[in-house]
N, C-alpha and C positions, 0 to 999 in steps of 0.2 A: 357408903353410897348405895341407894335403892336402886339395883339393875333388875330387870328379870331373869337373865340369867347369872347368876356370880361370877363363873370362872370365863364365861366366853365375857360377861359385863367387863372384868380385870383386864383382858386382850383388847375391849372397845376401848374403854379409857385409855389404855397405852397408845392403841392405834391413836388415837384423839390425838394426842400430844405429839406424833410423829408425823400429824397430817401432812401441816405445810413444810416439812425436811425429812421429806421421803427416801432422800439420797444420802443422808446423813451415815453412816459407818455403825453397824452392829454394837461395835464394843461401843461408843459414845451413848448410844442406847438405853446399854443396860447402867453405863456410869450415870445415866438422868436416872433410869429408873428407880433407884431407893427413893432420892430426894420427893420425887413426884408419889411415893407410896408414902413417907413422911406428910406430906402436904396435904393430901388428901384421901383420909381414911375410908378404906373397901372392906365392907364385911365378906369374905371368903370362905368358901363351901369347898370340902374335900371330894372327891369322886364319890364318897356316899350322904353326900349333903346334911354334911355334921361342920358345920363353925369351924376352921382351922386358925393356928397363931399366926402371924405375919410373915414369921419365918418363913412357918410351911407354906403359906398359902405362897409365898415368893418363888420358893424354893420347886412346887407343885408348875406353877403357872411362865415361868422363865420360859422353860424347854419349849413351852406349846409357843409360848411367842417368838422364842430364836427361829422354829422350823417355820413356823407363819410369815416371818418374814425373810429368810430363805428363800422358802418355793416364789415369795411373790416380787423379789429380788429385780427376776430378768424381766419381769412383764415390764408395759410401757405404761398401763393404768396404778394410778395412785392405789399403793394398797386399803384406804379408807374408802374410797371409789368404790372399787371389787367387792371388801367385804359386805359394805353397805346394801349392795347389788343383789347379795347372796342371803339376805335376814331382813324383817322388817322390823324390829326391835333396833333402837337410839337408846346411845348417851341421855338418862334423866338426873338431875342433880335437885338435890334439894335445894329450897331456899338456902339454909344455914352454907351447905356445900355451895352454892355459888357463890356466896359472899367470900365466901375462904378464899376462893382462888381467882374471884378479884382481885380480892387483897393481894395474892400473889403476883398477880398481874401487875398491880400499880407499885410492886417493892421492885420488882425484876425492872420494871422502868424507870428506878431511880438507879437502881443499880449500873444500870447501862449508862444513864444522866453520869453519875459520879465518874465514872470509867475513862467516859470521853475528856470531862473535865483533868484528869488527870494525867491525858494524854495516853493511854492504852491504844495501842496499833489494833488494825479493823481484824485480824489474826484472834488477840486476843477479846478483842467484843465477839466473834463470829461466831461461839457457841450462845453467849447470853442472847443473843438477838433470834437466835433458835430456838432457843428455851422457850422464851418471853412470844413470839408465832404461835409454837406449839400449844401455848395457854390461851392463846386467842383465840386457836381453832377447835380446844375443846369444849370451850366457854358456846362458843358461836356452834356448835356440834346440838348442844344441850337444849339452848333456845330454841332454836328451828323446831325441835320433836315436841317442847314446853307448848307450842306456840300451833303444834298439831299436824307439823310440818310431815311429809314422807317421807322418803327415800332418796325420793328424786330430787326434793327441794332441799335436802341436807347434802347433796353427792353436789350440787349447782354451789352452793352457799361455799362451799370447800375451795372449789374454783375458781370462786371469787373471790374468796379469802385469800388463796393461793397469789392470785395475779396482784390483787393491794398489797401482800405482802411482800412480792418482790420494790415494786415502788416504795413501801416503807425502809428498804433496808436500803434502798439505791440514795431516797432523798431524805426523809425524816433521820432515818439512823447515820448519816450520811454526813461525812463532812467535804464530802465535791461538791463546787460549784462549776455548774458548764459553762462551759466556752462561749462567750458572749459571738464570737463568728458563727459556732451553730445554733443558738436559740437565745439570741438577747434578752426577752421577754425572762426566760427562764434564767437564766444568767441573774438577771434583776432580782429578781422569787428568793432566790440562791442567796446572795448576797445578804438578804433580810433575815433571812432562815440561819445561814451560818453565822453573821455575825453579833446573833443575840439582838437584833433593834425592834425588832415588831413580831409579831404572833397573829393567827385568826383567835377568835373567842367565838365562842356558844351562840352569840348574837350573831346574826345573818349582817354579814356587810361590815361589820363590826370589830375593829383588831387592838388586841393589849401591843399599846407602848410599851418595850421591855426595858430596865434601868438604861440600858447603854444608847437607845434609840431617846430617851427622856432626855440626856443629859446632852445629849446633841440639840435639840430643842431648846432646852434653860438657856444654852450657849447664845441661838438665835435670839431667844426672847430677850434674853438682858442687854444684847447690843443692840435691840429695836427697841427695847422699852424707853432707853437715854433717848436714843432719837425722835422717840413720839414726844419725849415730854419737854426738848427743845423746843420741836414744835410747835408747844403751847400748848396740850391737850393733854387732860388729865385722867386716869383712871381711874371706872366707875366698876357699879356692875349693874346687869338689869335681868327680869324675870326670865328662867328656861321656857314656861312655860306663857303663850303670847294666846290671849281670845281669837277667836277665829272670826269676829264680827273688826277687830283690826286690822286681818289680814286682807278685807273684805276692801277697806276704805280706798286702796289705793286700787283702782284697777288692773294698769298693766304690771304692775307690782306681781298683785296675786296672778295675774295668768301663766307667771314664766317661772310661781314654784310651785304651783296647784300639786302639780305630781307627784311632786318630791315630798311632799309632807306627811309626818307621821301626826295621828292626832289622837289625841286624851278626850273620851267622851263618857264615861264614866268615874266618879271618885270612890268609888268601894268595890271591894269584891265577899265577894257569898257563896256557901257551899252550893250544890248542885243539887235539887231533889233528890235525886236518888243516891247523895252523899259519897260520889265518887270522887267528887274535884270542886276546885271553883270555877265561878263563873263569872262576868261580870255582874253587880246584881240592879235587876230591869228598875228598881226604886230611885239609882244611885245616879241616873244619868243627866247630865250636866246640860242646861239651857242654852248657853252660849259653850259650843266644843273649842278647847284649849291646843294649840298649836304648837308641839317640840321645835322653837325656833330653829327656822331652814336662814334664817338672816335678823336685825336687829331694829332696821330701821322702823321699823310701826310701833314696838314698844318706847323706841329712844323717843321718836315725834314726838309720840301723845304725853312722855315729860316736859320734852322740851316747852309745850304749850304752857306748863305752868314755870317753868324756869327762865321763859323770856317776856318780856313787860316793854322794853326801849331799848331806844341803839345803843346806851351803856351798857347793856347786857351782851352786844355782840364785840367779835365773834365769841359762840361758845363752842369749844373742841371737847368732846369726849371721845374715852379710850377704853373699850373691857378688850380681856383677856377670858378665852370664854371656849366652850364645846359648841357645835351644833349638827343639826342632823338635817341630812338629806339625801333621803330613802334613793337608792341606788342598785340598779339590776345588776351589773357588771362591775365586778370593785376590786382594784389595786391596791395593796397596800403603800401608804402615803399619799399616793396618785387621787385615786379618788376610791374611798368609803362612804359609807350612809353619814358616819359620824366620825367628824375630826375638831382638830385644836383648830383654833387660830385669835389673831385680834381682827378688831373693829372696830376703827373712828367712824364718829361722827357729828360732823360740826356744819354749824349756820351761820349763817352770815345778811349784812346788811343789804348785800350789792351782788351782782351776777359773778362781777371781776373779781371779787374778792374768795368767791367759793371756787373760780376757775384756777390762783392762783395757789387757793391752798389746796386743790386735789392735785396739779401738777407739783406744786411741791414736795407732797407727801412723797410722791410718786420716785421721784427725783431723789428722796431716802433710800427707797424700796432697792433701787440703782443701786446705789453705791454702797449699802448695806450685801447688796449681792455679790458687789467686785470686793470691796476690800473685805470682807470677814469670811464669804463662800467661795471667794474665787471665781466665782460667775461671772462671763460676762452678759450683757444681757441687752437685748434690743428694746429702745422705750417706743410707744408709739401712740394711735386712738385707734379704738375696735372701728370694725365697719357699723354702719345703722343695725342691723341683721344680729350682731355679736355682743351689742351694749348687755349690759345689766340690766334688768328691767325693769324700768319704770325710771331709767335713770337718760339725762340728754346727751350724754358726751362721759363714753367710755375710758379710761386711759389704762395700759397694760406694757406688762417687761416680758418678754417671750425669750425664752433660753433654748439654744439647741443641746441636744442631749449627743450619746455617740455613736445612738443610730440613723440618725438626719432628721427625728420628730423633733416639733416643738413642746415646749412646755407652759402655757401661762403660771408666770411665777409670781404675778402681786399684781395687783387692780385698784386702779380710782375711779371714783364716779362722780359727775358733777350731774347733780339731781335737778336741777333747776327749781322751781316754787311746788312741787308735783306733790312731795309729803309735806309741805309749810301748809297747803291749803288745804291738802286731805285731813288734818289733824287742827286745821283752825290756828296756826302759829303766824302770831301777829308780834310787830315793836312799832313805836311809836316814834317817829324818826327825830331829829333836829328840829323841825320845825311844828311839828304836832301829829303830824299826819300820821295814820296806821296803813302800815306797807307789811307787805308778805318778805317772808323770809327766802332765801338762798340754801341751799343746803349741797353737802357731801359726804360719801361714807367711802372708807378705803381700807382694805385687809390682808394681807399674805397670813398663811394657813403653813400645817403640818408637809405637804406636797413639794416642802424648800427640802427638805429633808431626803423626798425623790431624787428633785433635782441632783439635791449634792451627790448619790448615790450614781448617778447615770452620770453624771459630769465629770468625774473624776477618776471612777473607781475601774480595777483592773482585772484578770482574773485571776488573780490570786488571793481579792478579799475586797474590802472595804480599802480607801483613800480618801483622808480628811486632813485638810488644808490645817496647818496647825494653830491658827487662830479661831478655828469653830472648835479644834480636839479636846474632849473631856479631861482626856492625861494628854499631854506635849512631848513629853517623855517617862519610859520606863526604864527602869534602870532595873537589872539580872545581879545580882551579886551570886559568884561562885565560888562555894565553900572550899576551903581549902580541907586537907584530910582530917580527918577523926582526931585524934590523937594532936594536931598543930596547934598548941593554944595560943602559942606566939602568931601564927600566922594568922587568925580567928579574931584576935585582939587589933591587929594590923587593919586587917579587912573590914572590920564593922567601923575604925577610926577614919579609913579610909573613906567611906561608904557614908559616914555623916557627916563631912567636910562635903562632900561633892552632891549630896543632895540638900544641903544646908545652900551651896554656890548657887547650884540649880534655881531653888525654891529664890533665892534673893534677887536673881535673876528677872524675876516676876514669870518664872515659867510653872506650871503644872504637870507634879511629877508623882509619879506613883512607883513604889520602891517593890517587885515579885519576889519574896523571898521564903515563898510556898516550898517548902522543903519534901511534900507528896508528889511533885512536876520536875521532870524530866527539865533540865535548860529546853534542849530543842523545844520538844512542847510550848513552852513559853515562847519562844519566841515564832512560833509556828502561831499561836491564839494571838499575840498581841500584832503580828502581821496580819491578819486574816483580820480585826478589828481597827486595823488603820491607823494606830498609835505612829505619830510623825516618823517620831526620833527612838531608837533602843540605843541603849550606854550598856558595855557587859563590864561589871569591874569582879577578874581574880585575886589570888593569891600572886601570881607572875605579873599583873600588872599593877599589883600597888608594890612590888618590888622595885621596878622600872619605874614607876611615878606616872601611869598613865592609864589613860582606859579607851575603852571600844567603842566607836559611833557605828551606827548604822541605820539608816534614811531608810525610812518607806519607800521611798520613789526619788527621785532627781538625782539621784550619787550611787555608782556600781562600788559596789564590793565594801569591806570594811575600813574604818580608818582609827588608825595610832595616835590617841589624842592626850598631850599632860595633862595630867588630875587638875593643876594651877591654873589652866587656860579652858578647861574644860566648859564652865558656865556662858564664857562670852563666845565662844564657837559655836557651842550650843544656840546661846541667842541667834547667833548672826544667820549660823545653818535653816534655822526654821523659820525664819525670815524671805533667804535665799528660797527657800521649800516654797513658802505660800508663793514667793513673783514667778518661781514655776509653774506653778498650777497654772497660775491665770492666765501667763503668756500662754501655756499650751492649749487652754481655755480660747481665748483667742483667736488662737489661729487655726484651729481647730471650726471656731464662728464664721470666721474668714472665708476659709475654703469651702462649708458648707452650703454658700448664699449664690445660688445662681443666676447671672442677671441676664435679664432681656431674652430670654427662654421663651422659644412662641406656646405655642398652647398647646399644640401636638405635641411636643417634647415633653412640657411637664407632664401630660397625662398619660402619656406613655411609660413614663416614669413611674408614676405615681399612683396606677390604677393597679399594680401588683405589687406594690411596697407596702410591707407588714410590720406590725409592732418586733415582730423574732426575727428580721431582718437587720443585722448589723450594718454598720457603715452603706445606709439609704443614701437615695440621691439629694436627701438636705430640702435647701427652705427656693422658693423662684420670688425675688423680686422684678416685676414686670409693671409694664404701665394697665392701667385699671378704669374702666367707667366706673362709678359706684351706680350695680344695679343689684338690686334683692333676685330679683326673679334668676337672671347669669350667674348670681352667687351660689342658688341653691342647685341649677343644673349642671354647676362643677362640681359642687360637693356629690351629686349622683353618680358622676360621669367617673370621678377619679380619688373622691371621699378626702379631695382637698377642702381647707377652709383658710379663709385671710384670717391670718393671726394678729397683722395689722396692717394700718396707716405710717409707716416708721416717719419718727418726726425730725431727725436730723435732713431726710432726702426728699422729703415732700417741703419742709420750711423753707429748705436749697431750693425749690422748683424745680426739681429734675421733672417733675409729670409733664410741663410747660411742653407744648408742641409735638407730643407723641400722640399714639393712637393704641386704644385699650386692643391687647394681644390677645382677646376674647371678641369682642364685639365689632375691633374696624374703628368703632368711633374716638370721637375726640378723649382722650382721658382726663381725668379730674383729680386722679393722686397714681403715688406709687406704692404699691400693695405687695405683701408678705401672705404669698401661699406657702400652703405644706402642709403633710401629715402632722397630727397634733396628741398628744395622751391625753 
């Protein structure tokens, strides 16, 4: 390493690496310090600045470091602080030397990665996760002086390093999730983070689906995909990339995603003059600019114009399974991203009623697709005018309470009226000759079911999934019996595929932990924390006995004594039992949250200080309603409520019938669903 001075350079570097565990214990110190003189080679000057061997140079520079850090023991400032204070000379690493202990950097963080994976108590990580600091803050020591930085801004840079890195070991390194009574919000964060489903990535707004979080999604997609294609509608697929002179055609259309749009206005890129980077290149840019579909319907139209000719061509139902993006200042993960999964019908039709009947039907999927496989339950309704989709005439939406008292829109239909039939020229030629404009609908649920399920179910002690969305339904622990038992070894594994063999016949989904690097607890501490229904433990004592161990996620306290013989259809009936749990609790949980006939003062006195990190909120007010835009938007000011909807079971009952809007005095016209919303 090039320092300017050697032996005091030898003391910077160490300081370096003890930055951020300044309180870490002498002897732990000197037991890093070979490794880190290992790692990253210091050329060392003897007090007559002649080259010494490694030994010596160790051997020479210890002492000076023990008593250095002695005297600077009792003070209250970081010894990197003080020294810094006292030298204007920094930690310089060469290129080659930074690379190295990158590299060190990104091995020490698998290391930790493996550790946790194999269940290692926070005792035994608590030095690596020291280690692995310490390299971050000599890495981050190096830059700042590269970069032309002082003293001041290296002593600043420390402190901040210092303070993220207690948040890295609290949350990142961390396997706590808080208490959804103190910070819901983060509670949720938590959830995602420990139980492997989602990640940020490098793109702004942008999160990697992780396998565990994917396979929950295939779950949804395949028991909506049946249901779309009963429907009638079939799966297509259509361009990412949509003309911006498309987006153009529909008016109200394009107003309500102008924002949201990211746009392609160049097709090449080119070095830079003075050959630092690329650029876009000014030759390459494109006449008409290309639009990262924010929605589908301008590209679907302008097909459909050549795929309808007469009314034997209707209805036509299409279905993609598809990404899209829209650009997002403030993003959740599931919740709302720039860019998410989801599907998207869309179908035409000959007649008005027939496009009404199939966005309420679709819709009416969406439902029961949420009770019976998520466990949701979920309120159907029509947006207010204010809350449509745009450019579409009549909204319809499922709003789910979560188990903080927000709601969630959790799937949408739209009935579009002739709005993209004419924007796009889509004509048939009816029964009798005549050319008549088409009818149209588009309807979607997205990645944000995935929220839902999260917020709907889950506890603090992990994740909770209903066992008909659960990737695995059960895992099954086999525990070895001793070394040296072959008899018992022989027993155990015959055991063991008889009852995953039952399992698997069963038609349940089972995955067999028989990682022999993991602790039992551990296992069964990860597959609780990932929500896996059902855990079976089958030993040596209990294929002796002819039996094995259940134990429920959630619905059933304590363990239970189950025959190997009866094992599979308990199993069934248990996770069966599990799912009508959820949902009643689901339920009633919806039940109690719905406040009815609340004047106005109440809700917003409620409502004007109820927070996302707010557990158990005051829920959803069904009240009687004018529908007026203008009242709408200076509730949403007043108390940053919004109607989530028009609920169609108590509005098609005429409960509005002879009340007066609990806003306005006046007559009402429906009964409305306020509430805080994600």
């Amino acid at each position: 390493m090039s320092i300017n001075s050697p032996s005091r350079g030898l003391r910077k570097a160490w300081l370096g690496l003890v930055t951020m565990t300044a309180t870490i214990a002498v002897t732990r110190a000197f037991r890093l310090l070979p490794a880190a003189r290992r790692t990253i080679m210091l050329p060392i000057t003897n007090g007559a600045g002649a080259r010494s061997s490694p030994s010596a140079a160790g051997a020479l520079c210890r002492n000076k470091i023990l008593s250095s850090m002695i005297m600077r023991s009792s003070s209250s400032a970081s010894p990197i602080a003080r020294y810094m204070s006292q030298t204007s000379s920094s930690i310089t690493l060469t290129d080659e030397q930074t690379a190295e202990l990158e590299i060190k950097i990104k091995d020490k963080g698998e290391v930790i990665r493996s550790m946790k994976e194999q269940g290692k108590s926070k005792d035994e990580l608590a030095p690596h996760i020291s280690e692995l600091l310490s390299l971050k803050a000599l890495l981050s020591a190096s830059s700042a002086k590269k970069r032309g930085g002082g003293v001041e801004e290296v002593v600043q840079k420390q402190k901040q390093q210092q303070q993220l890195s207690k948040r890295e070991v609290e949350d990142a390194e961390s396997d706590y999730i808080t208490p959804r009574s103190e910070n819901y919000s983060k509670w949720y964060n938590d959830i995602i983070r420990v139980c492997s489903l989602a990640e940020t990535s490098q793109v702004r707004g942008c999160m990697v689906i992780k396998p565990w979080g994917m396979s929950i999604w295939d779950r949804i997609r395949t028991d909506l995909d049946a249901r779309i294609q009963e429907h009638g509608a079939e799966n297509a697929y259509f361009p990412l990339l949509i003309p911006k002179s498309f987006l153009s055609k529909e008016a109200e259309h394009v107003d309500g995603f102008a924002k949201e749009c990211a746009v392609v206005t160049h097709h090449r890129l080119t070095m830079s003059g003075d050959g630092k980077g690329l650029i876009a290149d000014p030759e390459a840019e494109l006449e008409d600019p290309l639009i990262i579909r924010p929605t589908s319907e301008t590209m679907i139209w302008s097909m459909f114009k050549k795929w309808i000719v007469s009314h034997r061509d209707l209805p036509l139902k299409v279905n993609q399974w598809a990404n899209v993006m829209r650009w997002e200042m403030r993003t959740r993960p599931f919740l709302r991203t720039s860019e998410f999964l989801w599907q998207e019908g869309h179908t035409a039709h000959a007649t008005a009623d027939g496009a009404i009947a199939d966005s309420k039907d679709m819709l009416h999927q969406y439902a029961d697709m949420c009770e019976k496989l998520l466990a949701i339950p979920v309120i159907k309704g029509a947006k207010s005018p204010s809350e449509r989709f745009a450019g579409a005439l009549e909204t319809f939406t499922i709003e789910a309470l979560m188990q903080n008292g927000w709601a969630l829109q959790s799937g949408t239909s739209h009935f579009l009226g002739q709005s993209f039939g004419k924007a796009f020229d889509v004509t048939f030629q009816d029964a009798d000759g005549k050319q008549q404009d088409v009818w149209g609908t588009s309807w979607g649920v997205s990645t944000r079911l995935i929220g839902a399920l999260i917020m709907t179910h889950s506890d603090d002690a992990g994740l909770v999934l209903p066992p008909r969305v659960a990737p695995i339904q059960v895992v099954v622990v086999p525990i070895p019996p001793k070394k040296n038992d072959e008899d018992g070894k022989v027993a155990l594994d015959n055991a063991l595929g008889k009852l995953v063999a039952d399992l698997r016949g069963a038609g349940l989904k089972v995955k067999v932990d028989d990682r022999d690097y993991v602790r039992n607890g551990a296992k069964y501490f990860e597959w609780e924390r990932k929500g896996v229904p059902l855990r079976i433990e089958l030993g040596p004592r209990d294929v002796n006995d002819g039996v094995c161990i259940f134990k429920y996620r959630v619905g059933s306290e304590g363990k239970e004594s189950v025959s190997l013989d009866d094992a599979s259809a308990r199993a069934a009936k248990g996770l069966d039992d599990l799912q009508e749990f959820l949902l009643d609790s689901a339920k009633e949980r919806l039940a109690a949250g719905i406040n009815m006939m609340a004047t106005y003062e109440q809700m917003r006195d409620a409502l004007e200080k109820d927070e996302a990190s707010d557990y158990d909120g005051p829920g959803l007010y069904l009240v009687p309603w004018k529908c007026d835009a203008a009242n709408e938007e200076k509730i949403k000011e007043e108390c940053k409520a919004t109607i989530r909807c028009y609920p169609t079971d108590v509005n098609e009952a005429g409960m509005a019938r002879g009340k007066k809007c609990f806003y306005s005095g006046e007559d009402a016209t429906h009964m409305a669903l306020f509430g805080r919303a994600f």
